[in-house]
C-alpha atoms as a printed R data frame, in Angstrom:
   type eleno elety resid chain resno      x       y       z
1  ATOM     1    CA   UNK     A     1 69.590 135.081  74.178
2  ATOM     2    CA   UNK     A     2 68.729 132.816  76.956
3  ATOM     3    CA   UNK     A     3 69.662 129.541  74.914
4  ATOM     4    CA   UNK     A     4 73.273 131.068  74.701
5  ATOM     5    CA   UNK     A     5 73.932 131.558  77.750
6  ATOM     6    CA   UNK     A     6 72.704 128.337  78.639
7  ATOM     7    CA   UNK     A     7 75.677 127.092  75.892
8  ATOM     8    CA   UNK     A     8 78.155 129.378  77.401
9  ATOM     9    CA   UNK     A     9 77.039 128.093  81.027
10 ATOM    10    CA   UNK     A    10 77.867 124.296  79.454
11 ATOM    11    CA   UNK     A    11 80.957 125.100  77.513
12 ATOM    12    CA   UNK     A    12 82.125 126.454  80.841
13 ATOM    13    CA   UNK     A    13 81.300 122.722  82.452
14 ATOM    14    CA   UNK     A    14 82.449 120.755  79.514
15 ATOM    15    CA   UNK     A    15 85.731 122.453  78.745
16 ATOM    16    CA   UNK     A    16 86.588 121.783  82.878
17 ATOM    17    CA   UNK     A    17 86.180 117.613  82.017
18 ATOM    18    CA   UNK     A    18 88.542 119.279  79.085
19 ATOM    19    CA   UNK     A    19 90.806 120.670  81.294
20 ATOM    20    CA   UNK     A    20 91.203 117.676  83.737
21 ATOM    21    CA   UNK     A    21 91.680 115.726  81.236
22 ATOM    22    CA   UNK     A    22 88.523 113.476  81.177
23 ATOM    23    CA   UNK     A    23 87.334 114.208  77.783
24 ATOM    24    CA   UNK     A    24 89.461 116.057  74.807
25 ATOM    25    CA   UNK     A    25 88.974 119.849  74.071
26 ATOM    26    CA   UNK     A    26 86.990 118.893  70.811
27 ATOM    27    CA   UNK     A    27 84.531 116.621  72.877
28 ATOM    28    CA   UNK     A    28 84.025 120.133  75.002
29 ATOM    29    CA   UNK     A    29 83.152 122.116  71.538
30 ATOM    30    CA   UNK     A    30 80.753 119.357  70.486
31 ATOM    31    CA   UNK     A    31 79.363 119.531  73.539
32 ATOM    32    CA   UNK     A    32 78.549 122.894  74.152
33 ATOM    33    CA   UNK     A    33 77.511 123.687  70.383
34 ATOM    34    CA   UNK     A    34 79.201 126.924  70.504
35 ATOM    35    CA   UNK     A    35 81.340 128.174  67.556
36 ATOM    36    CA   UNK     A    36 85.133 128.290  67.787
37 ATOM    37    CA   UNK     A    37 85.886 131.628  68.967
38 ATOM    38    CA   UNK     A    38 83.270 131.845  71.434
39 ATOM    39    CA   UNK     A    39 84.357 128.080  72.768
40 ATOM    40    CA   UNK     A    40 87.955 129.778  73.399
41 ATOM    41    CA   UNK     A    41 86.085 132.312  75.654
42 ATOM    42    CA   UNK     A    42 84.519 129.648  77.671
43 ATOM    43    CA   UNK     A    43 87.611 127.568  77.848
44 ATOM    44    CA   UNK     A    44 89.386 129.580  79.227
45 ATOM    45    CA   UNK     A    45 86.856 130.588  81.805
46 ATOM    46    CA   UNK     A    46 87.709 126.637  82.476
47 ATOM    47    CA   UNK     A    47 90.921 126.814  82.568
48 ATOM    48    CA   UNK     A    48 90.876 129.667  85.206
49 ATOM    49    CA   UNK     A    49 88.578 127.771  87.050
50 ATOM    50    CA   UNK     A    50 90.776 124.989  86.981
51 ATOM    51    CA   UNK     A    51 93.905 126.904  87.659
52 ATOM    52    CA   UNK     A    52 91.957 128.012  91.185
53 ATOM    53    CA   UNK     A    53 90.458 124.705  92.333
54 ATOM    54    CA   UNK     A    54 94.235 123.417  91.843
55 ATOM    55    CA   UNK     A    55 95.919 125.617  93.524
56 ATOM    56    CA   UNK     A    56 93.236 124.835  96.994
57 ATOM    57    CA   UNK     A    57 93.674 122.419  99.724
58 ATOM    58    CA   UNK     A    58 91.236 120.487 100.544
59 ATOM    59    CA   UNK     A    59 87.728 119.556  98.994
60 ATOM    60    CA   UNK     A    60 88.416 120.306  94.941
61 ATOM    61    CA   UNK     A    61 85.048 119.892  94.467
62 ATOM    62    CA   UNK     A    62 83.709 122.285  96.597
63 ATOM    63    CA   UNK     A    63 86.284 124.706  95.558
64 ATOM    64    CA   UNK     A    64 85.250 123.798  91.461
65 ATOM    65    CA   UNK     A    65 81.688 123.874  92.612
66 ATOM    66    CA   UNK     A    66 82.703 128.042  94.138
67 ATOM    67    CA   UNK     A    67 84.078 128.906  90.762
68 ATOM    68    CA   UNK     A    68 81.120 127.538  88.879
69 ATOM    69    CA   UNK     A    69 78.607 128.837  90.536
70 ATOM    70    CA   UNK     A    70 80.243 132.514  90.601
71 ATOM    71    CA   UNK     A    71 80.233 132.243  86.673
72 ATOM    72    CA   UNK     A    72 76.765 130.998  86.466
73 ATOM    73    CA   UNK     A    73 75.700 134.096  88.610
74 ATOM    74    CA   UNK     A    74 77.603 136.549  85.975
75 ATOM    75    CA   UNK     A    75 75.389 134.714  83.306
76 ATOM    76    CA   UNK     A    76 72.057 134.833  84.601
77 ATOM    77    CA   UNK     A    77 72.443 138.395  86.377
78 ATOM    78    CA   UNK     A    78 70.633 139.928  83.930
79 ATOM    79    CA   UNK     A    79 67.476 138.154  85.074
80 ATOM    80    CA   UNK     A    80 67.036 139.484  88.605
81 ATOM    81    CA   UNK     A    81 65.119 137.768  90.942
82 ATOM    82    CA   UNK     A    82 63.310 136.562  88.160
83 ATOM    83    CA   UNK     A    83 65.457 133.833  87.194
84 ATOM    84    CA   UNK     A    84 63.207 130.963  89.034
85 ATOM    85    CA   UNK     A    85 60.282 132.980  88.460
């Protein structure tokens, strides 16, 4: 279970490069390893992402790194304070 979300958690990264442009969506699937219909899932988790960090003024970055970091917290809440542990 853990291995997938770890997949998910990169599909989310890779299909942002996707997004911006940087590498193609296909790079992104390769990537993360994840089959088509749950890559779709993840980029478009990117794409909202995206969407957000585009709309800011400002730092991009720190706004990208925001978004990220809220979706990595919805993937890993299900360990707790154990996560580090």
């Amino acid at each position: 279970m853990a291995k997938e979300k770890v997949k998910h958690m990169a599909g989310v990264f890779a299909a942002a490069f996707a997004h911006a442009g940087h590498i193609t969506k296909d790079e992104a699937k390769e990537i993360s390893g994840l089959a088509d219909h749950d890559f779709e899932k993840v980029y478009a988790k990117a794409s909202n992402i995206a969407d957000k960090v585009m709309q800011h003024e400002g730092n991009k970055m720190d706004k990208f790194l925001k978004h990220f970091a809220e979706e990595i917290d919805e993937y890993v809440a299900h360990f707790g304070d154990k996560f580090f542990m």
